[in-house]
N, C-alpha and C positions, 0 to 999 in steps of 0.2 A: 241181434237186438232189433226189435221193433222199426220200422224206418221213423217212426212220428215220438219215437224216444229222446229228450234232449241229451247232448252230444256233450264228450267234455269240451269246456270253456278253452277259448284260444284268443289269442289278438285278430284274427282274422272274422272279416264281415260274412264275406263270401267263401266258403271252401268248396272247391269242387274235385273230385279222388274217381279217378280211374275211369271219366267218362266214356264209353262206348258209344254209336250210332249208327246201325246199318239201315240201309233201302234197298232188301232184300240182295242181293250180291255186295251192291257197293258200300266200302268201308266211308263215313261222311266223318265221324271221330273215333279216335284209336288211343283209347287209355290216355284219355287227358287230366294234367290234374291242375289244381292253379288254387290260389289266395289272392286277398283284395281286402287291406286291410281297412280301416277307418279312417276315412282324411284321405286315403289314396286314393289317386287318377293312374289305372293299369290300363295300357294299349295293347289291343290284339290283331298284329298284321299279320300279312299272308299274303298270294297270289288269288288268283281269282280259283271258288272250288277249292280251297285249304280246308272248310268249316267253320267259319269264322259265324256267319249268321245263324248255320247250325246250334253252334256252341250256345246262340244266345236264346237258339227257341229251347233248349233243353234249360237252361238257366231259368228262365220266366215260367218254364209252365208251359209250353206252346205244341211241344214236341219232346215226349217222353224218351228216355235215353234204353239202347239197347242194354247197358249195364254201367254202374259205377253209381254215383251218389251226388245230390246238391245239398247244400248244409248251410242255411242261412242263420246267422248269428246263432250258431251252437243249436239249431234244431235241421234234422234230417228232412228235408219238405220234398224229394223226389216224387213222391206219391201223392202228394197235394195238387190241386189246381192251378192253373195261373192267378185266379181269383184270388184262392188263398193266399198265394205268393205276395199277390198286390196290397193284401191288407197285413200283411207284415213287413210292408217296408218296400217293396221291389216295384221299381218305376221303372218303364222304357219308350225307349223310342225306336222308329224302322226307319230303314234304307229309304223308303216313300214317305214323303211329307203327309199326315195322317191326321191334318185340324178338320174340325168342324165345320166346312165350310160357307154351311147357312147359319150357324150360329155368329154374335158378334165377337171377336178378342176378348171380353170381359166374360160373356157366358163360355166359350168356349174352358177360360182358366177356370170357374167356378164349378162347372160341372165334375170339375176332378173330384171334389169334395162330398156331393152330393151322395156319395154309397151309403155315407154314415147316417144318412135320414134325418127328420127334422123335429123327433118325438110329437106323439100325438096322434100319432098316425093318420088315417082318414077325416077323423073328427079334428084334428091340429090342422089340416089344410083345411078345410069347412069355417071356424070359426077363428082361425088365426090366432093361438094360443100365445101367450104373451112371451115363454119359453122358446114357442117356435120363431117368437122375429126374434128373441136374444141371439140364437144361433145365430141365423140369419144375416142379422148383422157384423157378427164376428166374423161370416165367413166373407163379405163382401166387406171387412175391413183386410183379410188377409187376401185377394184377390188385389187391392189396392197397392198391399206392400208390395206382390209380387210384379203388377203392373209398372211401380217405378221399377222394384229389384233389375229389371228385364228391360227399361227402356221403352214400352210400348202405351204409355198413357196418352201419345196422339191418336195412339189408332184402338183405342179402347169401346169405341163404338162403331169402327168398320166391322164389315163381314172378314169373319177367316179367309172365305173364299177369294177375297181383292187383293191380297197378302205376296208383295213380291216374294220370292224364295226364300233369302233373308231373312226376314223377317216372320215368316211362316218357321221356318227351322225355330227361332227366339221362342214364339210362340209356342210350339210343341216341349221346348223344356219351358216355360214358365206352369205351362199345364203338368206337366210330369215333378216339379218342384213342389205346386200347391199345398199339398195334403204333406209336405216335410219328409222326402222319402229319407230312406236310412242305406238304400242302396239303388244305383243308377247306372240303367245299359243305353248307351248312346249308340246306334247302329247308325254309322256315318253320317254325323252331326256336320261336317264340313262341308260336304258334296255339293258342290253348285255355290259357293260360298267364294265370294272374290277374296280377297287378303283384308282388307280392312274387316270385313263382317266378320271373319275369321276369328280374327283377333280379340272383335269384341266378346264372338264366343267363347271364345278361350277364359278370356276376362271371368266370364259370369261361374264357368264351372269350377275354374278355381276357387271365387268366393265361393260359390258352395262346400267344396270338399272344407274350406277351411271352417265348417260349419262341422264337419265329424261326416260326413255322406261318403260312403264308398262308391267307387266310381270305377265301370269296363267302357273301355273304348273300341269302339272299330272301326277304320277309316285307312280308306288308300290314298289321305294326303301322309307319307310320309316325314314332311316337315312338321304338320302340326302336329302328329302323334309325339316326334320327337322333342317338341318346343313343352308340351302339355305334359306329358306324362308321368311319374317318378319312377317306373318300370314297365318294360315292353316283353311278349308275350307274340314269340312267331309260329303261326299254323303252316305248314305244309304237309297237303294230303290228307289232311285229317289228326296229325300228329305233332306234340310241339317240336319244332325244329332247334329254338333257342330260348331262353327267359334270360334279361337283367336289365341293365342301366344302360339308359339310351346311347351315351356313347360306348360300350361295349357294344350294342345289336351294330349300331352304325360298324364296327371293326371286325363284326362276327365274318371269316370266309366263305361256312356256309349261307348263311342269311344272304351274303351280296352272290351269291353264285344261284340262289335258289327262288330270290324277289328280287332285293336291292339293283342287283347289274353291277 
């Protein structure tokens, strides 16, 4: 079959079947496969070197896989760009805080939106077509909602770059929300995150999933993975060690002899 063939229909957002990934000797994924349905938060732990960040540049487009498949809502996209990936739905974030920094919180969330253009093209920015402030407008009312959504309307006119960690992390999913993704890779949303901010992060991705967003986690806080999640997802070596329900991984023998302790 075609890779850009649609696939048959499934409950699942994300499918991914038999992924591979070498760097020349070294095996990085070894026949992974996983789902990530609608409304679910799946976590993907592991030691350090499992494949965990791997898993997700192959997922977005970033890092093309030695073999096996990614299959976003019933269409084959392996061969796709990450670009293409992002305008069907697939939003992320990285391990590195990754805002705008000279832009302010408000441009930074708006630019998200900006791909889809403002009709008119050259002559629409020149004379300022009346079409082009309708958009316009709408998108700087949906910048607004996300600005409360997220908590960040005091600092809607700081730079990205003044942005305690915190708040910076807030800010990279409010920008990765904007544009209403349909599927979302968190690449250690936690990290540097006291317990309180945590929490609140926690908070927000929840109400998104219960918006229909498919949602992968990866993070080496162990408690939030377990607090957040409705299924966990263990890499070791490049291969899944364990998949299920959080308190199964918490009991799994090998998982606590191989991460956990």
């Amino acid at each position: 079959m075609n890779q850009l063939e649609e696939q048959p229909s499934d409950t699942a957002l994300l499918r991914v079947d038999g992924i591979g990934k070498r760097f020349g000797g070294v095996v990085a994924l070894d026949k992974v496969d996983l789902a990530v349905a609608p409304g679910e938060i799946c976590g993907v732990i592991g030691p350090n070197g499992a494949g965990k960040t791997t898993l997700f540049d192959v997922i977005s487009g970033i890092t093309p896989p030695s073999q096996g498949r990614v299959i976003i809502d019933g269409t084959d996209v392996t061969s796709m760009s990450s670009t293409h990936r992002a305008r069907r739905g697939l939003r992320r974030t990285f391990q590195r805080v990754q805002t705008y920094g000279w832009l302010t919180v408000e441009d930074n969330i708006l630019c998200a939106m900006e791909w889809r253009g403002g009709g008119g093209g050259l002559l629409g920015d020149l004379v300022g077509l009346r079409s082009r402030r309708r958009i316009e407008l709408k998108r700087r009312e949906r910048v607004a909602e996300v600005l409360e959504w997220c908590g960040l309307q005091d600092v809607r006119t700081s730079l990205a770059g003044s942005l305690p960690l915190g708040r910076a992390r807030v800010l990279e999913l409010a920008r990765a929300v904007a544009d209403r993704p349909s599927l979302l890779l968190l690449d250690e949303p936690a990290s540097g995150l006291d317990q309180g901010e945590a929490e609140r992060f926690g908070e927000l991705i929840t109400r998104l999933c219960g918006e229909g967003c498919a949602l992968l986690l990866v993070e080496h806080n162990v408690g939030f993975v377990m607090r957040m999640c409705d299924r966990v997802i263990v890499l070791n070596l490049g291969a899944v060690l364990a998949e299920g329900l959080p308190a199964e991984i918490r009991e799994d023998r090998a998982v606590r002899d191989a991460y956990l302790g």
